[in-house]
C-alpha positions in Angstrom: 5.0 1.5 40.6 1.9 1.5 37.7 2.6 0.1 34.0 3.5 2.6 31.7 2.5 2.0 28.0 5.6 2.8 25.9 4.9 2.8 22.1 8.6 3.3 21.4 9.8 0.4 23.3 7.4 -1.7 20.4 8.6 0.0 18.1 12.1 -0.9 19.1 11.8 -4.1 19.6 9.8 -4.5 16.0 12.8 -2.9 14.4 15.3 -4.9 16.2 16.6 -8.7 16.6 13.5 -9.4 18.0 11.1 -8.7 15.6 12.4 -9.4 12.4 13.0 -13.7 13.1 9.2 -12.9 14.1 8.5 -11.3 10.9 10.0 -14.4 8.8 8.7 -16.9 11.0 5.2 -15.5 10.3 6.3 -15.7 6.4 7.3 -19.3 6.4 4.6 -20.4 8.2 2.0 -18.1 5.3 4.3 -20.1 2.9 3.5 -23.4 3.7 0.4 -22.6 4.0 -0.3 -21.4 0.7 1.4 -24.3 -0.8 -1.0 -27.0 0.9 -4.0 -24.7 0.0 -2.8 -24.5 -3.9 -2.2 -28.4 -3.4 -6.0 -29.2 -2.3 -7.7 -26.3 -4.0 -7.1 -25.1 -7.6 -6.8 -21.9 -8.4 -8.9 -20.0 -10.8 -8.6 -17.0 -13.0 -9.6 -13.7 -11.1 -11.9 -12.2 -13.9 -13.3 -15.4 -16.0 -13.3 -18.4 -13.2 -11.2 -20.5 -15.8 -8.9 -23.1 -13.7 -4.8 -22.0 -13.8 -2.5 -24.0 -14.7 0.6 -22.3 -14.8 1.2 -20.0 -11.9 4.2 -17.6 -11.4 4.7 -14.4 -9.3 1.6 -12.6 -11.4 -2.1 -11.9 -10.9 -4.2 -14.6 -10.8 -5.8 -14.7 -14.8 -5.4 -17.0 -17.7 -3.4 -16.1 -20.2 -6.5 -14.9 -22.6 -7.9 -11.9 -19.5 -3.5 -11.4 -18.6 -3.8 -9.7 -22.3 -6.1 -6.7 -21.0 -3.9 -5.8 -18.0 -0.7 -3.4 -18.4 2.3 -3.2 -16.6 4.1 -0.2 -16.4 7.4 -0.3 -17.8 9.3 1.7 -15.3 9.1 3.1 -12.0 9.4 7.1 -11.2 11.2 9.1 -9.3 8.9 11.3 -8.1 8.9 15.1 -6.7 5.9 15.1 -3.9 5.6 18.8 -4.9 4.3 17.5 -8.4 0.4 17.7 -9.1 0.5 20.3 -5.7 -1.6 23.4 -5.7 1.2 26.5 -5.9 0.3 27.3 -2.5 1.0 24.5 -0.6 4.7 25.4 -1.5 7.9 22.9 -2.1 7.9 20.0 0.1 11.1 16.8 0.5 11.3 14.7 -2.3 9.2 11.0 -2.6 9.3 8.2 -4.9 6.0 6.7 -6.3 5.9 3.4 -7.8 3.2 1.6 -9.2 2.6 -2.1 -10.9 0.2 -1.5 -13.1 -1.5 1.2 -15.3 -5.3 2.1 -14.5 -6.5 0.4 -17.6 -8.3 -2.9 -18.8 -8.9 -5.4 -16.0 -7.1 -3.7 -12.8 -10.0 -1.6 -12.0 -12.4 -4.1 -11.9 -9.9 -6.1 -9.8 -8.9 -3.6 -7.5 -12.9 -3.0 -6.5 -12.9 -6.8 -6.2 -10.7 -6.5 -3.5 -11.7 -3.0 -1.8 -15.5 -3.4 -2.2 -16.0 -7.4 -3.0 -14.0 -8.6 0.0 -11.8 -10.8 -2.7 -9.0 -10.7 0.5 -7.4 -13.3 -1.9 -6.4 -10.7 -4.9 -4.2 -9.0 -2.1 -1.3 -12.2 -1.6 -1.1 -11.6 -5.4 -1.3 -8.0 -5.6 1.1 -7.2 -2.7 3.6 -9.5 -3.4 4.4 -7.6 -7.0 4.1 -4.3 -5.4 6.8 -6.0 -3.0 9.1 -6.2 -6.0 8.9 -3.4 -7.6 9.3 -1.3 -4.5 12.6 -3.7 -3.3 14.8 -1.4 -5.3 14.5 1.9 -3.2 15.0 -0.1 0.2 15.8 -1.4 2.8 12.8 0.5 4.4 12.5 0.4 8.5 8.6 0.3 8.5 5.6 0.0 5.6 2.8 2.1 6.2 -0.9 1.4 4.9 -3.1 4.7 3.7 -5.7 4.8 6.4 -9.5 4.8 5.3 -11.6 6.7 7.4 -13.4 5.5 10.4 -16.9 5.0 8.4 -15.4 2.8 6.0 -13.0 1.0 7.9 -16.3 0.0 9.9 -18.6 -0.6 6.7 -16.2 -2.5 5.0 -14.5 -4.2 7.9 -11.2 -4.0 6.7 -8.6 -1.6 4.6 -7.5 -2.7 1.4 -4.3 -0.9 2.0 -3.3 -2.4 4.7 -4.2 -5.8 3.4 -1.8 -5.2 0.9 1.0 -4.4 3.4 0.8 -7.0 5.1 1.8 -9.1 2.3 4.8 -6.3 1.5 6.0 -6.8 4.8 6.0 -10.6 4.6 8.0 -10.0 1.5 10.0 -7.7 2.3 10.7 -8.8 6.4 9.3 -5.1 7.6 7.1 -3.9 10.4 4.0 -2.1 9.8 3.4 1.2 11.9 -0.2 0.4 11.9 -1.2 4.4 13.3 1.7 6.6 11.6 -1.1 8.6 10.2 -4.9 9.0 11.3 -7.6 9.8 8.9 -10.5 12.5 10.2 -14.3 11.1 10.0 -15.8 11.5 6.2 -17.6 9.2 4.4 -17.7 10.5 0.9 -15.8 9.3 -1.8 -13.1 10.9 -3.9 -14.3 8.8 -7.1 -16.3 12.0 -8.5 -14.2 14.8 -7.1 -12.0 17.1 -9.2 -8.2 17.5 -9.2 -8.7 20.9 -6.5 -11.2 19.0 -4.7 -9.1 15.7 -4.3 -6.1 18.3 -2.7 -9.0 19.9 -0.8 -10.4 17.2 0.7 -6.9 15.2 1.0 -5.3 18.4 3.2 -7.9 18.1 5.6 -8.3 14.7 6.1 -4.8 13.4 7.6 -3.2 13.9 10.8 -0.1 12.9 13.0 -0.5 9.5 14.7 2.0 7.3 17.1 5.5 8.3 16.2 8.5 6.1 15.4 12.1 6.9 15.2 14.1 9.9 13.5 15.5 9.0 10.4 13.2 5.8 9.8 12.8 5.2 5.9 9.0 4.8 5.2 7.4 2.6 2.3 4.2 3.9 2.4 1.3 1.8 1.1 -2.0 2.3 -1.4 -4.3 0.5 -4.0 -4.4 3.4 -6.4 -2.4 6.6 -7.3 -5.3 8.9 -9.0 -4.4 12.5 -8.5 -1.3 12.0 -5.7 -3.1 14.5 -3.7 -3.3 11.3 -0.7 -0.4 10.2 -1.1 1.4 13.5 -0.8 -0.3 14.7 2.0 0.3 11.4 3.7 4.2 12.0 2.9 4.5 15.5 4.0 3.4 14.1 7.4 5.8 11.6 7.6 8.6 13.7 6.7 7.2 16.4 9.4 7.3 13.1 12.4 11.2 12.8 11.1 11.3 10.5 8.3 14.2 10.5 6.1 13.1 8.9 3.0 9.5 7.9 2.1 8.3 5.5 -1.3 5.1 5.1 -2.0 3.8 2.3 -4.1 0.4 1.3 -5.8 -0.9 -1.6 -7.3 -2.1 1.1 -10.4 -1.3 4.5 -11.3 -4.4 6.6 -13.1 -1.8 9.2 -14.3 -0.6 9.7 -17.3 2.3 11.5 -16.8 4.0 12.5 -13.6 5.7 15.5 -15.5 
C-alpha cells in the first residue's frame, strides 16, 4: 500500500495538542534568543542609527523619529463590501485593523522591510500587529497575502508572511502557508487607480490547500491602500468555509472606511 499525502491530517495535527506545545516551544526558544542578541548587540533606531536605550513593545526609533509616526487610535469594524465596485455585489462581513496610519516614517519603514531586506523591522512590526488583532480572536490559522511568483523569487521572501510569523509566535497560531495562491504578474499596484487596484486584485487570487469548515482566519498584510487585496483575499476564504476572517496591517492609507 503507497503513501498518500494528506494535507488535512497537517492541518489537524497543527490545530491540535500537537502543534500548539510546538508553536510555544518555537516562541520560547525566539525569546531567549532575542534576549542574548539585545545583550551582545545594541539596538539602534530604525530611521537615524541613534543607539536605544529604552525599549518597550514599539518600533525600533528614538524618541525624536517615534514623534513622526502615528498610531491609529482605534480599530474598525469593517464591511468587506466597503470600497467594492457595485457589481461585485454584498459579500460576509470582515474586520480590518491596522497599527499605524500611512504617514511620516512608516512608509519609509515598511519599504525597508519589503524592498531593503530589513527582516529585523518585522519582530517589531508583527508583534504590535499581534496586539491589536488579539481582541477579535482566538483565530485557528493566520494567513500571509501572497506576492506573486516574480517577486517572491526577486525578493526572496514575502514581507507578509514575515510578519505572520511573528503573529503566530505571539499569538500560538498556525500559518496555512497556501490558503490562497496569487496568478503570475509582475507589475506593481503603487501607480494604479482605485478601479484598477479592484481590476487587477479580482484576477489575481485563487483557491489554494483547504483547511477546515468553520476555521476563523487572521489574515495578514503590510499595507491596507485601497482594500481591493484584502477583500478579494477574504471573499475566498469565506468561499473555502471560513467563519470569520480579520485582516490586519501594519498601516492603513485610508482615510475613512465610511
Amino acid at each position: 500500500m503507497g503513501f498518500r499525502f494528506r494535507p488535512g491530517r497537517i492541518v489537524r495535527f497543527l490545530k491540535g495538542d500537537f502543534g500548539k506545545p510546538l508553536i510555544k516551544l518555537k516562541s520560547f526558544v525566539v525569546q531567549i534568543v532575542d534576549l542574548v542578541t539585545k545583550a551582545i548587540i545594541p539596538r539602534r533606531c530604525a530611521s537615524c542609527g541613534a543607539i536605544l536605550v529604552l525599549e518597550g513593545l514599539a518600533l525600533p526609533l528614538c524618541p525624536e523619529c517615534s514623534k513622526a509616526v502615528f498610531p491609529l487610535e482605534a480599530t474598525f469594524d469593517v464591511s468587506s463590501q466597503l470600497a467594492r465596485p457595485s457589481a461585485c455585489g454584498a459579500k460576509p462581513a470582515m474586520n480590518v485593523t491596522s497599527v499605524f496610519a500611512y504617514q511620516g516614517l512608516i512608509p519609509a519603514l515598511i519599504l525597508k522591510l519589503k524592498y531593503g531586506r530589513a527582516f529585523w523591522l518585522a519582530k517589531d512590526m508583527g508583534r504590535l500587529m499581534a496586539v491589536v488583532s488579539a481582541k477579535y480572536g482566538p483565530f485557528d490559522f493566520i494567513v500571509a497575502v501572497p506576492a506573486s511568483p516574480g517577486r517572491q523569487l526577486k525578493r526572496g521572501y514575502n514581507q507578509a508572511f514575515l510578519l505572520a510569523k511573528e503573529i503566530s509566535l505571539v499569538l500560538h497560531t498556525s500559518i496555512l502557508p497556501r490558503a490562497i495562491y496569487h496568478k503570475k504578474t509582475n507589475k506593481s499596484q503603487r501607480d494604479l487607480s482605485l478601479a484598477e487596484r479592484w481590476e487587477r486584485a479580482s484576477i489575481s487570487f485563487f483557491k489554494g490547500q483547504p483547511f477546515p469548515k468553520g476555521a476563523k482566519i487572521l489574515l495578514v498584510d503590510d499595507v491596507v491602500t485601497s482594500g481591493a487585496t484584502l477583500t478579494v483575499c477574504a471573499d475566498i476564504l469565506f468561499e473555502c468555509g471560513a467563519s470569520s476572517v480579520t485582516a490586519v496591517t501594519i498601516a492603513s492609507a485610508l482615510t475613512s472606511w465610511a
